[in-house]
N, C-alpha and C positions, 0 to 999 in steps of 0.2 A: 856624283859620289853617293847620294840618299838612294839613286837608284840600284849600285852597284850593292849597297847592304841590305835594301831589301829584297834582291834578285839571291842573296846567299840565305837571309834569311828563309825565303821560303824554299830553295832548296834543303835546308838541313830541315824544315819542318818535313817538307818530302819524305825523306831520307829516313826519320825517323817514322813515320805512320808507316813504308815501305818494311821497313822492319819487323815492326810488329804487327803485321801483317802477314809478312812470311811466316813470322816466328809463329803466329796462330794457326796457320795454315799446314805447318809441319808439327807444331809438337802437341796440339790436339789431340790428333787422330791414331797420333804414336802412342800417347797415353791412355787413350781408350784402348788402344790394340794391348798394351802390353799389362793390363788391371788384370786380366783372367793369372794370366803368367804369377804374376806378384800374391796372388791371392791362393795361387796354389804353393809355392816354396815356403809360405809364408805357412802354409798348412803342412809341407814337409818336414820345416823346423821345429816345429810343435811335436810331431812326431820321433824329432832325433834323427831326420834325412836329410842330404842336402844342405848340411850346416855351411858351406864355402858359399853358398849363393847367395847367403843375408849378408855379405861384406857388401860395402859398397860400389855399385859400379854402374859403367854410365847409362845415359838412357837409349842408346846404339847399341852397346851389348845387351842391356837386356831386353830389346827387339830383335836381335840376333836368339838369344836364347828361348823368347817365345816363339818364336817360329819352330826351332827344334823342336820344340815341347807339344805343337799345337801338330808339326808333322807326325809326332808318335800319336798324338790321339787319333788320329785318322789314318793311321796305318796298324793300331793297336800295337804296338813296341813299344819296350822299355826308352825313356830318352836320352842318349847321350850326350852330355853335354860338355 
């Protein structure tokens, strides 16, 4: 029995360091990617542009949207978003 709870026990410690592991491993490098993005709408808002992008939303769409925005820099076009 002692071994059966500690055989779950260190599964769920598993379980958990797996996690946040992933979780570092993906949201990281998401949030580095998507700092230029946020710092630029963040400078269109100030301006009176792009007022709908300072709503809330998640951290998929706006990797979605800086991708948009980082393809108009490199292709020099307005971005649609």
């Amino acid at each position: 029995m002692l071994v059966a709870i500690l055989f779950v026990l260190k599964l769920v410690v598993f379980a958990l360091c797996a996690g946040a592991a992933i979780s570092i491993i993906v949201f990281v490098p998401l949030t580095i990617y998507a700092i230029p993005y946020c710092l630029w709408v963040g400078h269109q808002h100030t301006i009176g542009k792009h007022k709908d992008k300072m709503q809330k939303e998640g951290i998929f769409k706006t990797a979605r949207n800086a991708t948009i925005l980082y393809k108009s820099w490199i292709t020099r076009k307005e971005p649609t978003f």
